[in-house]
C-alpha positions as CSV (number, residue, x, y, z in Angstrom):
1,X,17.9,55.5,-13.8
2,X,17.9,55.8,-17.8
3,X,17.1,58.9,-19.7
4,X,13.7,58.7,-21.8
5,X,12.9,60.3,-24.4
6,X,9.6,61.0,-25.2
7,X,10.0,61.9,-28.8
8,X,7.3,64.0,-31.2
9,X,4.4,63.5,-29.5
10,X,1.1,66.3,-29.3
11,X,1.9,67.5,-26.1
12,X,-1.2,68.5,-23.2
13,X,0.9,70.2,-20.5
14,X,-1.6,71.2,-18.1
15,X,0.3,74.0,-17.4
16,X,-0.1,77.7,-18.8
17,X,3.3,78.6,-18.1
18,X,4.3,76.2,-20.9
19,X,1.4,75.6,-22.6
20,X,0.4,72.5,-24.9
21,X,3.3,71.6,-28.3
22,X,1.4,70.4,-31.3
23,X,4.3,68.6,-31.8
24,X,7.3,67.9,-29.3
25,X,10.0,66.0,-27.2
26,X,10.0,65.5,-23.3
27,X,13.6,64.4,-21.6
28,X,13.0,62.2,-17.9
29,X,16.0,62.1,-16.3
30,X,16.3,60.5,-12.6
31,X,12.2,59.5,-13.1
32,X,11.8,63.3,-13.2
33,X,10.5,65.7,-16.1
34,X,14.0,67.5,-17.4
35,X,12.2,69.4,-20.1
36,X,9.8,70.0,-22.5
37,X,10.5,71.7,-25.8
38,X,10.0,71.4,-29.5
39,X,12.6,69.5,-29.7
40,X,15.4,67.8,-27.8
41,X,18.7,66.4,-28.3
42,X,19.2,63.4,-25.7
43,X,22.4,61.0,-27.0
44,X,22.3,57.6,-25.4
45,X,18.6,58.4,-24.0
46,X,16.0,55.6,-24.0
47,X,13.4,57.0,-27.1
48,X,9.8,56.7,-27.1
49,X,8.0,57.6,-30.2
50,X,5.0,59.2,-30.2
51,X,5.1,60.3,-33.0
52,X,1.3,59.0,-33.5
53,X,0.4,60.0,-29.8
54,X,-1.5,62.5,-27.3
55,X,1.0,63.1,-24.5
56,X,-0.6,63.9,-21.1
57,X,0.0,64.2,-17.8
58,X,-0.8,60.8,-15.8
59,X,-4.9,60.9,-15.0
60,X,-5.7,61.3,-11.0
61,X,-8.7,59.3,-9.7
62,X,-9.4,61.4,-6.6
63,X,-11.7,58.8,-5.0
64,X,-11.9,55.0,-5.6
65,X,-12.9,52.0,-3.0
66,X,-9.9,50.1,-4.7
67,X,-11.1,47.1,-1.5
68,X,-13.9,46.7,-3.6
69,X,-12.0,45.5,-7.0
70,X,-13.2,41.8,-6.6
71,X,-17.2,42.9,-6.5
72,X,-17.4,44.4,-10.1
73,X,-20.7,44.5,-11.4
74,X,-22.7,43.3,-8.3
75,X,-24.2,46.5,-6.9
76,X,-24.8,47.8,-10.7
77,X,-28.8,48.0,-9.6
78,X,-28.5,48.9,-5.8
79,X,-30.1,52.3,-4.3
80,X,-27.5,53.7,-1.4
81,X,-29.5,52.1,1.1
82,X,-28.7,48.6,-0.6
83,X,-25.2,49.3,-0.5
84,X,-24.7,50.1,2.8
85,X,-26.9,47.5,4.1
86,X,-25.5,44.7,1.8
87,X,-21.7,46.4,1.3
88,X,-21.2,48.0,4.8
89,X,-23.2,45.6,7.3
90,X,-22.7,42.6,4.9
91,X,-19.9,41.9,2.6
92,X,-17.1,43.7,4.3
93,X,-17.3,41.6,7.3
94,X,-16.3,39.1,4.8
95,X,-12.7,40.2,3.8
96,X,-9.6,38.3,5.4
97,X,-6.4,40.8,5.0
98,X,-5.5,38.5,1.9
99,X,-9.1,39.5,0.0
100,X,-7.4,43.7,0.6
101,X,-4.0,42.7,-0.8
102,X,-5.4,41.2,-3.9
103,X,-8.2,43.6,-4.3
104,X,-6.0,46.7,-4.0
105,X,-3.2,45.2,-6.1
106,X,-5.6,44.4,-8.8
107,X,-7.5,47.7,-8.4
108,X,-4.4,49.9,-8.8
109,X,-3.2,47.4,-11.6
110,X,-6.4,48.2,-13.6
111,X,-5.8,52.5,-12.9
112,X,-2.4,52.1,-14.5
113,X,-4.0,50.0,-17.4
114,X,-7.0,53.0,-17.6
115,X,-4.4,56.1,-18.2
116,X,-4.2,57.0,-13.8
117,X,-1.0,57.5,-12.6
118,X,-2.3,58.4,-9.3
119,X,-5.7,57.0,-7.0
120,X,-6.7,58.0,-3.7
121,X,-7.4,55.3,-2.2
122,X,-10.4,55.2,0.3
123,X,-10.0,52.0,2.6
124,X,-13.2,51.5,4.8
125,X,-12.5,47.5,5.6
126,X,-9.8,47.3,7.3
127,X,-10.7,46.2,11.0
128,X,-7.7,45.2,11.9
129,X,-4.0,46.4,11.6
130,X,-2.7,43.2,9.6
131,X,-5.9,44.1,6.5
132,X,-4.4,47.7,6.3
133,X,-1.0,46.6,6.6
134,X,-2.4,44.2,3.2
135,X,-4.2,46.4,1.7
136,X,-1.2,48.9,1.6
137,X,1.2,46.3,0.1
138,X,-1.0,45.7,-2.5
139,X,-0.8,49.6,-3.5
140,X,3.2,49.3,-3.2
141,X,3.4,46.1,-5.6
142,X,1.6,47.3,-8.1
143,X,3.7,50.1,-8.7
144,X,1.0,52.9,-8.7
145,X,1.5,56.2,-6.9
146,X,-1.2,56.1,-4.4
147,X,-2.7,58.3,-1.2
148,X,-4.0,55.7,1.1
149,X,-6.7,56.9,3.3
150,X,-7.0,55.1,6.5
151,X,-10.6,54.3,7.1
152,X,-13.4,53.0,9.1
153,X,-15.4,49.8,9.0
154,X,-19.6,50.6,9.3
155,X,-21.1,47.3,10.7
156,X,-24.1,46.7,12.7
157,X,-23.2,47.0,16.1
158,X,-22.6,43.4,18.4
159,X,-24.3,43.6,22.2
160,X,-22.6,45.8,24.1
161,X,-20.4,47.1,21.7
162,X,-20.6,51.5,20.8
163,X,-22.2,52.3,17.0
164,X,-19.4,53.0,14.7
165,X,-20.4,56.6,14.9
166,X,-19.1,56.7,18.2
167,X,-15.9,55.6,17.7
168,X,-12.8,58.1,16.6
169,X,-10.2,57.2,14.1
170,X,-7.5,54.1,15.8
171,X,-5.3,56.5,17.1
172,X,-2.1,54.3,18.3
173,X,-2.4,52.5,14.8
174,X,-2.6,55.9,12.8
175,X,0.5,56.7,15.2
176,X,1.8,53.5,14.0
177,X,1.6,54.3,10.4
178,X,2.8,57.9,10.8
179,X,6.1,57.0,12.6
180,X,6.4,53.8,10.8
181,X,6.3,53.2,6.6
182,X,4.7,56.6,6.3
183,X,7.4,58.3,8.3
184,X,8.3,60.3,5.2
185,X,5.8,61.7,2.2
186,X,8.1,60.9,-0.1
187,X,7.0,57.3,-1.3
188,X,4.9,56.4,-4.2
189,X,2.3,55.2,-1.8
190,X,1.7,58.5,0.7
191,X,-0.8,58.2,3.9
192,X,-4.2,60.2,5.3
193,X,-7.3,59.4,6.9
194,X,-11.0,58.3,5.8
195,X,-13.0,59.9,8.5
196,X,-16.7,59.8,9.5
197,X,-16.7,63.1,9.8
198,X,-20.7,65.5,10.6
199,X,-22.6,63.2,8.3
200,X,-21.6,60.2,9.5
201,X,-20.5,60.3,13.1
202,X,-21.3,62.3,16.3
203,X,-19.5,65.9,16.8
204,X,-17.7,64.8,19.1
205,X,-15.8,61.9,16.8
206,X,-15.9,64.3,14.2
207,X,-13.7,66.7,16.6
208,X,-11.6,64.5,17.4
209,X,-10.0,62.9,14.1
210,X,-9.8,66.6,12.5
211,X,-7.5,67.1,15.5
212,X,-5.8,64.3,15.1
213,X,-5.7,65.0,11.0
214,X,-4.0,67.8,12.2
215,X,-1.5,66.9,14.5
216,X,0.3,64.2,11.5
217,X,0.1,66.4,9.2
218,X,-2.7,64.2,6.7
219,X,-5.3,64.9,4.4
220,X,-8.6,64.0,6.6
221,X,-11.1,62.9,3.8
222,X,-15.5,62.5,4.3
223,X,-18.3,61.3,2.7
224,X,-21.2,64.0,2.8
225,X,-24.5,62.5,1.1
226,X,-26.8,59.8,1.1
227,X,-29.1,60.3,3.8
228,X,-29.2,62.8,6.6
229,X,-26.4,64.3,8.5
230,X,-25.7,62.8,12.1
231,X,-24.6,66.0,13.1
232,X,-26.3,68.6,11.0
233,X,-24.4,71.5,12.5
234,X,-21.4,70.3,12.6
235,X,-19.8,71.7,9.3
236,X,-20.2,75.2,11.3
237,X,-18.5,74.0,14.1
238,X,-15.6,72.6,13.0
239,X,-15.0,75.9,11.0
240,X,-15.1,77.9,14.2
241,X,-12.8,75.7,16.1
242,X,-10.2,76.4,12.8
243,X,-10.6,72.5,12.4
244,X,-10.9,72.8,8.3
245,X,-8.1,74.1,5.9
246,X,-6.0,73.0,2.6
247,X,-5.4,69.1,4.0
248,X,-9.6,69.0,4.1
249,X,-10.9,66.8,1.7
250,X,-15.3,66.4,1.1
251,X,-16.2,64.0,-0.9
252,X,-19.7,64.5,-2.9
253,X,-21.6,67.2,-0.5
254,X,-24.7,67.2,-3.2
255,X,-26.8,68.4,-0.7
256,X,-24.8,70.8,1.6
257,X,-25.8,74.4,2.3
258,X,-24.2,76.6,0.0
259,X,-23.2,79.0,2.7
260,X,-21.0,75.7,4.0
261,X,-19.8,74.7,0.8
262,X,-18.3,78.5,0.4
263,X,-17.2,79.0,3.7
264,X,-15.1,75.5,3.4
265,X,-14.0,76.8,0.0
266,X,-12.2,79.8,1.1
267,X,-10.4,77.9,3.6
268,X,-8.4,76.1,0.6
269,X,-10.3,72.9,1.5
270,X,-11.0,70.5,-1.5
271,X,-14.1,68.6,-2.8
272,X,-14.3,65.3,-4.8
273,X,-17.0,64.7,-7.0
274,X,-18.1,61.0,-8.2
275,X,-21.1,61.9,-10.6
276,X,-21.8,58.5,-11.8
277,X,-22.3,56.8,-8.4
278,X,-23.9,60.3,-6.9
279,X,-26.9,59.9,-10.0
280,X,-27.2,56.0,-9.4
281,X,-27.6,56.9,-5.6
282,X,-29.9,60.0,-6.0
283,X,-27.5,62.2,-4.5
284,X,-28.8,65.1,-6.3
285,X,-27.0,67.1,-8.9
286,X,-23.0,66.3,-8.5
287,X,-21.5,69.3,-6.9
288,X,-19.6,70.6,-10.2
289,X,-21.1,74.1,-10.9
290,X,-21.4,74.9,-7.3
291,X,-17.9,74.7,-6.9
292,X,-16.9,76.2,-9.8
293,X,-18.9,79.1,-9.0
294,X,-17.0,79.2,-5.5
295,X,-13.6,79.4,-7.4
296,X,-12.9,75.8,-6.3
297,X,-10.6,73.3,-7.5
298,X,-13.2,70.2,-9.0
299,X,-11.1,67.2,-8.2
300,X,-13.2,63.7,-9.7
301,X,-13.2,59.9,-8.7
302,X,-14.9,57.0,-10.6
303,X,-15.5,55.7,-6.6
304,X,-17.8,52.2,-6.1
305,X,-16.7,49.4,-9.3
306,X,-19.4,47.1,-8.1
307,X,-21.5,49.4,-9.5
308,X,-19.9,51.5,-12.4
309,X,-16.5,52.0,-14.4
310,X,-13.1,52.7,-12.7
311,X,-11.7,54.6,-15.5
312,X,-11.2,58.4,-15.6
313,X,-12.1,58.7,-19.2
314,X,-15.6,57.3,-18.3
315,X,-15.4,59.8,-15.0
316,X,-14.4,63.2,-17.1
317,X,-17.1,62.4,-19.4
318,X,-20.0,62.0,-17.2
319,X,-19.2,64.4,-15.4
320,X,-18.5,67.5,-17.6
321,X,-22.3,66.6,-19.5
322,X,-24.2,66.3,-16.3
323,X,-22.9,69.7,-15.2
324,X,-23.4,71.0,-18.9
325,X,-26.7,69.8,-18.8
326,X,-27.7,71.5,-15.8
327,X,-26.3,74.5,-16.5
328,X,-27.7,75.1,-19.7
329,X,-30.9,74.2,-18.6
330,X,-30.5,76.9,-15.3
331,X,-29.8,79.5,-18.2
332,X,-32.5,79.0,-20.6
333,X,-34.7,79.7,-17.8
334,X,-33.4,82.8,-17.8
335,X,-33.7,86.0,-19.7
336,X,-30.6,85.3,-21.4
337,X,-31.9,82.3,-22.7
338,X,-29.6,79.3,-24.0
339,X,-25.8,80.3,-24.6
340,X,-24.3,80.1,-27.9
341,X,-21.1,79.7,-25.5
342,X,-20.7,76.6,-24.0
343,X,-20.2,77.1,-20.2
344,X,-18.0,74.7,-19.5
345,X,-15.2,73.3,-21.4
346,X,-13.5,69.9,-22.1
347,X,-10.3,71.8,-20.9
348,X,-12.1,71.8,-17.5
349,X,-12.9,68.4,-17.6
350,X,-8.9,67.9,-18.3
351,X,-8.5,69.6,-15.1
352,X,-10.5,68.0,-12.7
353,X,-8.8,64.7,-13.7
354,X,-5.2,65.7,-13.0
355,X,-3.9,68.9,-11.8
356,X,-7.1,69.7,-9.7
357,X,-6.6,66.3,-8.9
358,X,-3.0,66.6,-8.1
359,X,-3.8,69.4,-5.3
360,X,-7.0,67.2,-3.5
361,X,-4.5,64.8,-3.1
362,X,-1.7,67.4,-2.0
363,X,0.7,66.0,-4.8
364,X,0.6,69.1,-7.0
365,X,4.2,69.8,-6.6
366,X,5.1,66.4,-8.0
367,X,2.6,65.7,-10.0
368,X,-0.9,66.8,-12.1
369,X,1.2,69.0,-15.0
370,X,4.0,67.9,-17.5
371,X,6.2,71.0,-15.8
372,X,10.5,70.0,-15.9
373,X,11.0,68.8,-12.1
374,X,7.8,67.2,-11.7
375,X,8.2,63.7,-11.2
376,X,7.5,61.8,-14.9
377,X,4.0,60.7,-14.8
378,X,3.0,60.1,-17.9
379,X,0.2,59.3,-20.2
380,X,0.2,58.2,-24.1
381,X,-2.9,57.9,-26.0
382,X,-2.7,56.6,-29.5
383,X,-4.2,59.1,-31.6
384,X,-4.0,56.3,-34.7
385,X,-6.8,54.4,-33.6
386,X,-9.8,54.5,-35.7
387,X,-11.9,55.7,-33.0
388,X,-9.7,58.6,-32.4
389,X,-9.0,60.0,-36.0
390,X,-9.2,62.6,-36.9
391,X,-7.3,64.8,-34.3
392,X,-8.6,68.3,-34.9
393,X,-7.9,69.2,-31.0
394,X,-6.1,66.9,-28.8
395,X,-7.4,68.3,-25.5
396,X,-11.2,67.4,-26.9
397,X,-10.0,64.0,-28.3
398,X,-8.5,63.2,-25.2
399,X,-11.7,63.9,-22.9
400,X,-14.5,63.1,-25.8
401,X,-13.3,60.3,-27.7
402,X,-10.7,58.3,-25.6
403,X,-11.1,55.0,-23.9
404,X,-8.9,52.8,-22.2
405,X,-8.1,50.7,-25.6
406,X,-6.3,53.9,-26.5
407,X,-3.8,53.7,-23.5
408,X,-0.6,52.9,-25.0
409,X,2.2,53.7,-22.4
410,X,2.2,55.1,-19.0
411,X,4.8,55.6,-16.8
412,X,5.2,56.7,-13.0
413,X,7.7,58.5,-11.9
414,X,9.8,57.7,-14.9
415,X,9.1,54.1,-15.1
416,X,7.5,52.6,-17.8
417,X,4.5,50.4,-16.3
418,X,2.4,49.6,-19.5
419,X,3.9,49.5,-23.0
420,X,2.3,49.2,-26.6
421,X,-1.0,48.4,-24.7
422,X,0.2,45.9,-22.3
423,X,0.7,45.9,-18.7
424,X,4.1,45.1,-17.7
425,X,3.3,43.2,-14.7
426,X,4.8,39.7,-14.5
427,X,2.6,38.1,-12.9
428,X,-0.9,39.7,-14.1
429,X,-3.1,36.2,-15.2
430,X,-2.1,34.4,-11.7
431,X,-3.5,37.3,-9.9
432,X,-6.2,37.4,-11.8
433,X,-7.5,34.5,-10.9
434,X,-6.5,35.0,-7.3
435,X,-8.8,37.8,-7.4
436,X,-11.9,35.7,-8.6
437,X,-11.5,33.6,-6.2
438,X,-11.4,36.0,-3.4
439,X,-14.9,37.5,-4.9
440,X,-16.2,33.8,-5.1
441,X,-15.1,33.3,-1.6
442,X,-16.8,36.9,-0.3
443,X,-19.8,36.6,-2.4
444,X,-20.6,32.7,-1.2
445,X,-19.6,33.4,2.2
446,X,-22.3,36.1,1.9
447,X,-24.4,34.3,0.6
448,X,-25.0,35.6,-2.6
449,X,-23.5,33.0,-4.4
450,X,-24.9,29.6,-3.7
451,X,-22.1,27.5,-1.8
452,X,-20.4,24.5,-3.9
453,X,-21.2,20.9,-3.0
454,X,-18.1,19.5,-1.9
């Protein structure tokens, strides 16, 4: 593989070792960070000039439905109840393995295109072993590093058939995928499970897929909000049977007791917040502050596109003001009054959407900081653009003023995927119409689209 050079550029690290460069060069060689120094002397290397550019890490969207890419905009006024009943019991049961393919292709496609390096990718609609084997190619061809999370489907259960709540993760076909294309982490595309878990399934199912979480070695992620817990006890109980530790993942938790939140805390477990969709849903107040408080890594998704954004600029954003909001409000009520400080930074916010992200999705050692070895996930923001200039502080531009039209370049693991703006995928307009006509089919099939005469 060539050497890059990424030449002159205002340098965001993420790491304190190195700290940030105002100004400075970063060598990839072999698709992995070399080093990172004021300057660099690289004859016969590839050279990119940022002269005119924020340098980052590659962003990490810790929690995105990437199945869902073909539905933009058509749950942008549903309640949670609405999208379970239309999404869950409705819509899903629509998808043919080719609708995952395209969606997840697409939906990775666009992360690039937003600045995200890296998504976790949580896959509830894939029923049968040829829609995840789909839905994982389309994550491999789009040339994304990606943590796929095995999921569950949540229909309406058929006569005689159990409630999904009753029914553990597939085990032969997670043994399957373990033994077979996820043999090895190594890959861009890397495997866990999307499990039911307490809120969402019966203790016994919950039990059961922690084990097996356990036994391959994978990240065993849950939804905890919107509505009330199945098994309301069962956070406690899986923490006394040592079933929770680092490869834990909870996603949202707005409403857990705090004592549970800790207690899953200090066994290194991480949490994913997804503030937009938690305030469209009434979740409560994104778990943010809580967490920090706890000494916990804040790790942040931009989660359902039918109903908001899928970029992480958008994500860092709402998020760090919701949780500035609240806590300034929590403080003026006291005797202290409001703080002249503000209590939490856009630095955080920087965080949460890589390094912090890097460690939910147990990827820290490769990625989430531009630290030599890493692999070369990369990021360049044009700090040119007239929405961006002046650059006082590029940490605060980066977070408070940039949008995806400032996404210049971004590479993965060395490789450059989008240049001067522009994807570099060949074959981007054809697939975009193959997705439209996937959502066409879904959404008339459905019924939400009226069917065309023929």
């Amino acid at each position: 593989m060539a050497r890059i050079l990424i030449k002159g550029g205002s340098i965001v690290t993420m790491d304190p070792a190195i700290k940030d460069l105002p100004r400075g060069d970063i060598l990839i060689e072999n698709g992995k960070i070399a080093a990172v120094r004021p300057t660099i002397a690289a004859d016969g290397a590839e050279v990119i000039d940022a002269a005119q550019m924020i340098v980052l890490p590659g962003l990490i969207n810790s929690h995105v439905h990437t199945w869902q890419s073909a539905l933009r905009g058509v749950a942008a006024d549903w309640t949670v109840a609405k999208y379970m009943q239309s999404m869950h019991r409705g819509l899903a049961g629509h998808f043919r393995p080719e609708d995952l393919y395209i969606a997840n292709l697409m939906g990775a496609l666009n992360q690039l295109h937003c600045g995200a390096t890296t998504l976790v990718d949580w896959c509830h609609s894939n029923r049968t072993p040829e829609h995840t084997d789909a839905a994982i190619q389309g994550l491999t061809e789009s040339g994304a590093r990606a943590v796929f999370l095995h999921g569950s489907p949540k229909p309406d259960p058929k006569p005689g058939q159990p409630h999904f709540s009753e029914v553990p993760m597939p085990r032969s076909e997670i043994e399957r995928l373990r033994k077979g294309r996820f043999a090895s982490d190594d890959g861009l595309v890397t495997f866990g499970l999307a499990i039911l878990g307490p809120y969402y399934s019966i203790y016994d199912v919950s039990r059961t897929d922690m084990a097996l979480a356990r036994e391959f070695d994978l990240i065993a992620s849950m939804h905890v909000s919107g509505g009330s817990a199945l098994t309301p006890d069962g956070f406690k109980r899986l923490l006394a049977e040592g079933l929770i530790g680092p490869k834990t993942n909870i996603v949202h938790g707005n409403d857990m007791d705090l004592a549970d939140v800790r207690a899953i805390a200090a066994k290194g477990a991480s949490f994913s917040v997804t503030a937009e969709i938690e305030l469209q849903m009434g979740y409560g107040d994104p778990l943010t502050g809580v967490l920090m408080e706890c000494g916990a890594p804040v790790s942040i998704g931009s989660d359902v596109e039918p109903s908001a954004r899928g970029d992480m600029f958008t994500a860092m954003r709402v998020t760090l003001q919701h949780e500035r909001n609240r806590r300034i409000v929590e403080l003026g009520e006291t005797e202290a009054g409001k703080p002249l400080e503000m209590p939490i930074t856009v630095r955080h916010a920087l965080e949460w959407a890589t390094i912090n992200g890097a460690r939910m999705a147990g990827l820290d050692h490769k990625v989430g900081s531009l630290t030599p070895g890493k692999e070369a996930d990369v990021l360049l923001l044009r700090a040119s653009d007239i929405n961006m200039q002046p650059v006082w502080d590029p940490v605060a531009s980066s977070v408070m003023q940039a949008g995806v039209t400032n996404v210049d370049t971004v590479l993965v693991a060395g490789r450059v995927v989008k240049r001067g703006g522009q994807l570099l995928y060949a074959d981007l307009a054809r697939k975009a119409q193959a997705l439209r006509a996937s959502g066409e089919r879904i959404l008339t099939d459905f019924g939400l689209l009226p069917k065309q005469a023929a």
